[in-house]
N, C-alpha and C positions, 0 to 999 in steps of 0.2 A: 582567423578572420579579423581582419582588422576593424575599428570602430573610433568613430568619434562620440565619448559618451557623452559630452558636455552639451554636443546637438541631441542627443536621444532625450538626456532628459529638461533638454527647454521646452518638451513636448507635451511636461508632466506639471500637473498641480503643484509643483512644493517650491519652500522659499529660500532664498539664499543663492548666496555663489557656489557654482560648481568649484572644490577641491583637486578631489582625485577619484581612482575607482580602484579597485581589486580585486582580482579573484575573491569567490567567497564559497565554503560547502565544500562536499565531496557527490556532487550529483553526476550523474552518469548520463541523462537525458536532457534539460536544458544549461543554458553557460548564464552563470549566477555571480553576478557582483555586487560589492560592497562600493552603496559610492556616498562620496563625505559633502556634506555642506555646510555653509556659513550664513546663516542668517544674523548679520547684526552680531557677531562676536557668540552669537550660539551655535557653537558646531553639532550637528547633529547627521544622523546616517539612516540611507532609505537602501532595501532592498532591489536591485535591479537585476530583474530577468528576460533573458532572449530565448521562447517559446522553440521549441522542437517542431517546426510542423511540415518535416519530415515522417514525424510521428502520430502529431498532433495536427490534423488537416483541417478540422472543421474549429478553429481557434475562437469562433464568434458562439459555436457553443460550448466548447469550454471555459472560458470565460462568464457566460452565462448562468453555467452552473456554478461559477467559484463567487459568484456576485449573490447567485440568488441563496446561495447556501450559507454565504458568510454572514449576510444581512438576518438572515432567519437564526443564527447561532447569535448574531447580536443580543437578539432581541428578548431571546432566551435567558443567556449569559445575566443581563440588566434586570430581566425578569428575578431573579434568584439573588440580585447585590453581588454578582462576580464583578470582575473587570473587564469589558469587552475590549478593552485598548490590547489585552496581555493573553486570553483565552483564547483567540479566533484571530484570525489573519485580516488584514485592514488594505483592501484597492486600493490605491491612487489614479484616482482618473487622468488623463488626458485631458488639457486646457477646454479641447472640442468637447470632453464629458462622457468619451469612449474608455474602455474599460485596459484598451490596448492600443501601442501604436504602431502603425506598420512604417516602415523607411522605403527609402527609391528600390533598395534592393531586395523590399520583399520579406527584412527581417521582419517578426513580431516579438515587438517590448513590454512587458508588463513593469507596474512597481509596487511594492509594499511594504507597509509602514515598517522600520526593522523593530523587530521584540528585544530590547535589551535585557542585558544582565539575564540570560539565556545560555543554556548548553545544548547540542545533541550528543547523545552516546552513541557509538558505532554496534555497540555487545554491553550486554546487563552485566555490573559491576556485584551484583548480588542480587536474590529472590525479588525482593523490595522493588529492587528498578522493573521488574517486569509485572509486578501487580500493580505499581503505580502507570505502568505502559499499559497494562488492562483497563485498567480506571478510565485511562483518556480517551481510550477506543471504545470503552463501553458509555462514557458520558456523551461520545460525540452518539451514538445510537439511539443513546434514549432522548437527544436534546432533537435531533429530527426524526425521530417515530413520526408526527405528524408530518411531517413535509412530505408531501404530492412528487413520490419516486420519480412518475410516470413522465413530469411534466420536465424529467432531466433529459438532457442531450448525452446520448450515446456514444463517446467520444473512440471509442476502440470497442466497435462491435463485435459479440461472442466472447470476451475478453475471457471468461469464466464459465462461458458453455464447454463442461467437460466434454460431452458425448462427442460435440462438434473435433476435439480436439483430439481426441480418440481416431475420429475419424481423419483427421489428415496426417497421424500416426499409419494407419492404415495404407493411405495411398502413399505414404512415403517408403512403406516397407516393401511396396508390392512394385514402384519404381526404382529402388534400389539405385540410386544414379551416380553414387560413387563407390558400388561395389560391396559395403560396410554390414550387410546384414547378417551374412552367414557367420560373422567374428562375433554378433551381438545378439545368436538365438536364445541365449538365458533370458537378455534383457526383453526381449520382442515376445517371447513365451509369456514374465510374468506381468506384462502386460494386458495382453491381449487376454489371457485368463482373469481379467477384474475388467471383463468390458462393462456386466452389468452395474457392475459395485459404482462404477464412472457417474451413470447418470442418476443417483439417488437426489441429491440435492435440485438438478435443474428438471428432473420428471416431480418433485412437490411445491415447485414453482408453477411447473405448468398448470398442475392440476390445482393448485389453490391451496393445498395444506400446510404451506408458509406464507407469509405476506412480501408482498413488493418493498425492497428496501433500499432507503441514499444507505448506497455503501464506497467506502474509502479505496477499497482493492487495493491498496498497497501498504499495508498495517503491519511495520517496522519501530522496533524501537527509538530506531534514528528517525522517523516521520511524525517526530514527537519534539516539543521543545520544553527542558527539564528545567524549574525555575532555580535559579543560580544560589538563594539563601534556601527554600526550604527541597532541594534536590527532588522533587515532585514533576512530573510530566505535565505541565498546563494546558499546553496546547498541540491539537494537530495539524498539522503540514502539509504540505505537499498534496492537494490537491486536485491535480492534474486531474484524477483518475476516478474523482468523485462518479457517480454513475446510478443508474437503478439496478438492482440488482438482489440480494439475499445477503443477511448477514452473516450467514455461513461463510459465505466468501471470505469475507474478513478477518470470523473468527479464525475461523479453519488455518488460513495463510497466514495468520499471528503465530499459531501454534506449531506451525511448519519450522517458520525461523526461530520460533523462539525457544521451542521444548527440546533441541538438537542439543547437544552434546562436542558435534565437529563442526566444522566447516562447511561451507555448501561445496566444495572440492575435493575434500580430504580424498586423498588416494588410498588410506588407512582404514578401513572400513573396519576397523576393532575399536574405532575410536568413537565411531559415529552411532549413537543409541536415541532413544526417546525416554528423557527424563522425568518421569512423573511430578515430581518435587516443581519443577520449572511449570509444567503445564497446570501445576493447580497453583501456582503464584499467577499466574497471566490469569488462568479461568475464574479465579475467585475474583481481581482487579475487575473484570468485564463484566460477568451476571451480577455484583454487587451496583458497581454504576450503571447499569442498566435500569434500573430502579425496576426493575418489571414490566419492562418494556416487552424481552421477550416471553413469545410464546410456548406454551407445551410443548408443542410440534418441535419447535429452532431448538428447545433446550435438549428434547430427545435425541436430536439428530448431529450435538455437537462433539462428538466422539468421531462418530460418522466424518463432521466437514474437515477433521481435521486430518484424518485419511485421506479422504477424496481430495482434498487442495495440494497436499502433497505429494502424491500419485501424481496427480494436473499437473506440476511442476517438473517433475521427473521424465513424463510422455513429451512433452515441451522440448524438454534438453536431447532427449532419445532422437525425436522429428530430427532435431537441428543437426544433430549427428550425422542422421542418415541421407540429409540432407546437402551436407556441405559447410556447416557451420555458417549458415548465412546471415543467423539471425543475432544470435548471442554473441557477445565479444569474444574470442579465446586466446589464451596466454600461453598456451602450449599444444601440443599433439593430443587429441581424446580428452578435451579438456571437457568439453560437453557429455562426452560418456562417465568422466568420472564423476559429475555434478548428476548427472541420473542416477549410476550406482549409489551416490550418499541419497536422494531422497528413496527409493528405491529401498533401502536396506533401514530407512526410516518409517516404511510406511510397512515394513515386514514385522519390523518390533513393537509399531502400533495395535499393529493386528495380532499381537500376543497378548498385549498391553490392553485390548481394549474394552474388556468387562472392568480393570479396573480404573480407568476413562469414566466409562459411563456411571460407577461408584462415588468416583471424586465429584462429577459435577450434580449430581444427587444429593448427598452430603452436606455442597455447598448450598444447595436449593434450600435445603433442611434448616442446616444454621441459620440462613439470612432470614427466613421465615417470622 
């Protein structure tokens, strides 16, 4: 799709001549540019984004939530002598004072201030990168403990309702529309045998014995930006997907990516384990900056989230399979079945692994004490 970006961004607050623009990022869901300007012989660079809402429909509350959330980490951040310029992601409004612009054809544009002298990593370089990736998921936790979950716009509803997802597991199996399930009764067996296991985290939501939480839902390494001199995670990203929700989600899906050993592909399934070493550099990062934020309850059940997010993830890929591949990108034949079989034979070694799970994060409870 073509674009004239120099009209996009005379729509934005910032000063100077428009340059150029670039690709920029390796995102998969919005198209991300670098674009340059001249103010007065000061060259400087803003973040420019063209919103997904394809994906992203309700654009005026997601925005709403990247406004009211970034404003409340401001505040925080300054509270404490951080730097709010370099910690939290900075809008650029629109001349009119909106948070986004729309064009003739419907696109929507956000911008943001760019973070220099910044890296992301794709994959943890060593232990380190991934407790300091804890740190920033668990600072962002404890910096909105107080922020009012409820009062967030649901931007992809049920995103993390397992049971729900369970359930259209279910009706995919029993519609069978491309023929694919009788090839895949291991996978649909050990499924269906952890249906109760599915809904732990979202039946102690309903019933109160977690709290309502701003959670990230998509708590990746790369959704982090690593400061360039002291290789540290400072800030989180990517906030598309901020939401109400439970921090299991987060943690859980941190641990998903991050304590594997293979690929989310790997056809090699001797390759693919759950590394304990990995999972206590992340979990010690996140209950340390957490400051105590979480509860009894969250810290008993984080063994638990991080089974169940991975399962979630696997029932996901299995749907899409049986479905047609409609939803996931794929790059080959069974590419979706072999992304189930690696969380799948991750959520098997969890569950060997997982008294010594709930040891490690005991331990670390103990220490920080």
């Amino acid at each position: 799709m073509s674009c004239d970006f120099k009209s996009v961004m005379s729509q934005f607050c910032v000063y100077g001549d428009f340059i150029k623009s670039e690709a920029y990022g390796c995102g998969h869901i919005n198209d991300t540019y670098a674009v340059y300007l001249d103010n007065g012989g000061n060259k400087y660079r803003v973040l420019l984004q063209r919103i997904n809402n394809n994906i992203f429909s309700d654009v005026d509350g997601l925005m709403n939530n990247i406004l009211g959330v970034t404003s409340y980490l401001r505040d925080k951040i300054t509270a404490r002598g951080g730097d709010p310029d370099r910690e939290t992601l900075t809008v650029i409004k629109t001349k009119d004072g909106a948070p986004y612009y729309k064009d003739a054809e419907g696109s929507c544009w956000r911008v943001y201030v760019f973070i220099e002298d910044t890296i992301t990593l794709q994959s943890a370089r060593t232990n380190d990168d991934l407790y300091s990736c804890g740190s920033a998921f668990g600072g962002f936790l404890r910096d909105l403990a107080d922020y009012k979950a409820e009062t967030l716009a649901e931007v992809i509803p049920d995103f993390h309702n397992t049971p729900k997802r369970m359930e259209t597991l279910k009706k995919a199996i029993a519609e069978d529309k491309m023929g694919r399930a009788q090839s895949v009764k291991e996978e649909i067996e050990f499924a269906l045998s952890r249906t109760e296991m599915a809904a732990k985290i979202a039946d102690a939501l309903k019933e109160g014995r977690i709290p309502l939480r701003v959670t990230h839902n998509d708590t990746k390494l790369n959704n982090t930006l690593v400061d360039a001199a002291t290789q540290k995670c400072i800030c989180v990203i990517d906030l598309d997907t901020v939401m109400p929700g439970s921090a299991l989600y987060d943690y859980g899906d941190a641990i998903r990516f991050s304590a594997s050993t293979g690929a989310e592909d790997e056809t090699d399934l001797s390759k693919v384990n759950f590394d304990l070493g990995l999972f206590e550099a992340f979990t010690k990062g996140y209950i340390e900056a957490s400051a105590g934020s979480l509860t009894g309850s969250e810290t008993a059940l984080m063994p638990m989230a991080a089974i169940i997010m991975t399962f979630e993830c696997g029932i996901r890929f299995l749907t899409d399979y049986l479905e047609g591949d409609t939803y996931f990108k794929i790059h080959r034949p069974n590419h979706n079945l072999d992304r189930c079989r690696t969380q799948f034979k991750l959520v098997a070694d969890m569950e060997i692994k997982y008294n010594d799970m709930g040891n490690t994060v005991e331990r670390i409870i103990k220490e920080l004490q």
